[in-house]
Structure formats: C-alpha cells, structure tokens
C-alpha positions in Angstrom: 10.5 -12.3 10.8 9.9 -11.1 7.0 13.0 -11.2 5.2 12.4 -8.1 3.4 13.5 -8.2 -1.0 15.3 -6.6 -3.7 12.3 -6.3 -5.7 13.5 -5.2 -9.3 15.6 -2.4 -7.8 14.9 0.9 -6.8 14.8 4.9 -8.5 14.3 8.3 -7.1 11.5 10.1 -8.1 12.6 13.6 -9.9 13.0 16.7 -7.6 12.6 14.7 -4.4 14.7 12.7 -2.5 12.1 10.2 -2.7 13.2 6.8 -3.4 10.7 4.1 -4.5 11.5 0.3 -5.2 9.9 -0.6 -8.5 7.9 -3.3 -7.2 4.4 -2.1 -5.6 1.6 -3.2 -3.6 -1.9 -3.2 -5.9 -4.6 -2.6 -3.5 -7.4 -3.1 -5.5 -7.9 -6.5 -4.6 -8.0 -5.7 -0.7 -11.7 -4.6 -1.6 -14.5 -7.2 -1.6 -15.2 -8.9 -4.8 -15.4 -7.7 -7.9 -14.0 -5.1 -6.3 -17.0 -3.7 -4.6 -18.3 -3.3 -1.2 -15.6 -4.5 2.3 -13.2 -8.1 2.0 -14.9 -10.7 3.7 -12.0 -11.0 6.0 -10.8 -7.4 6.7 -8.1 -8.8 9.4 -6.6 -10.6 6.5 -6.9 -7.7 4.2 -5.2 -5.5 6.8 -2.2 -8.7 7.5 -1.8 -9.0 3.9 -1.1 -5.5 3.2 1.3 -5.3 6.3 3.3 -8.3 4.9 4.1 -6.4 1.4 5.5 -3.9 3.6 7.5 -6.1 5.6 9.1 -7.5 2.5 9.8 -4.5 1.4 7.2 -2.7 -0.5 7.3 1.1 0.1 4.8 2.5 -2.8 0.9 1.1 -2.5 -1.2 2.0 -5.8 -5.0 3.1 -4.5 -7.7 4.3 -5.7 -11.0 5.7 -3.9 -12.9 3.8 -6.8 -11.4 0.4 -5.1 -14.5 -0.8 -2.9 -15.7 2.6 -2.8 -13.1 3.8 -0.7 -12.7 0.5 1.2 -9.0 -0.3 -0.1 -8.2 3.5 1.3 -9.8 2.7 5.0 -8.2 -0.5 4.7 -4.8 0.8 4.3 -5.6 3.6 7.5 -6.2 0.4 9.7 -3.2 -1.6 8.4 -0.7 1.4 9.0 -2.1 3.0 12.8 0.0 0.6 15.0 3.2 0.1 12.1 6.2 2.3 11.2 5.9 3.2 7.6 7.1 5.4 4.7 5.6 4.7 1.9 4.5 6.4 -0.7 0.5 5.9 -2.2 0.0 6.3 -5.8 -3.8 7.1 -7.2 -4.7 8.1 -10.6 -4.3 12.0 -10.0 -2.1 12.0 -7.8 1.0 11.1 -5.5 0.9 11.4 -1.6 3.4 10.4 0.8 2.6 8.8 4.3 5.1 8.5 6.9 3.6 7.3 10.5 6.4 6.9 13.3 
C-alpha cells in the first residue's frame, strides 16, 4: 500500500471549500513523446497517474494541447474503477472531478 505524503502543505481555494495540496500531478508527459500522439505504454501511463493519487496528489494540471487530448482520455481511464476528488487544472479553466 502507498503511503500517501505531506507534499509542501495544503490551501483552500477562495470561496470554496476546496482544499488543494500544493504539490500536483503534470500530465503533460503522460502523452507520447514530444508530447504528441498516445504513450507507448498506456497501462503504465494510466498506473503512473493512479500512483500520484495514491500518494496523495489531489490536483492534476491538463491540457487538451497534451497529446492532442490524449493526457485528458488518459486521465478518464485511470479514474473509472478508482475513488477520487481531485481537482484538474487547464489553462482556462478549473474543473472538479469527484467519482465514488
């Protein structure tokens, strides 16, 4: 079992009840490379990704330039059979995800 971390501490985001530790997931490098096109192992994209969460990251920063839109289908896979409420950050933007 993960042993999820601190990681630099946490804040609430203004007007919400949101809270957000400070240290993110990047997903831009889930994406094949350069950034372009699918990983060339999209089970270890997808295991990679759920391990952040386990250790405790609740904010992912995407983008639909990432791949195109690869990181964004990568992250639908990786959170269907998980419990998660995390927050996704893109450049416009702020959504929050919660799957039970």
């Amino acid at each position: 079992m993960t042993e999820q971390a601190k990681l630099g501490g946490a804040f609430t985001l203004p007007g919400t009840s949101m809270s957000l530790n400070r240290m993110g997931y990047g997903a831009m490098q889930l994406a094949g490379p350069q950034v372009w096109g699918p990983p060339r192992d999209v089970d270890a994209a997808i295991a990679v990704l759920r391990e952040a969460i386990a250790t405790g990251v609740n904010h992912i920063d995407t983008s639909d330039y990432y791949g195109p839109h690869v990181t964004n289908q990568i992250i639908k896979q990786a959170k269907t059979s998980t419990t998660w409420h995390t927050a996704m950050t893109m450049p416009s933007s702020m959504r929050s995800f919660s799957k039970a």
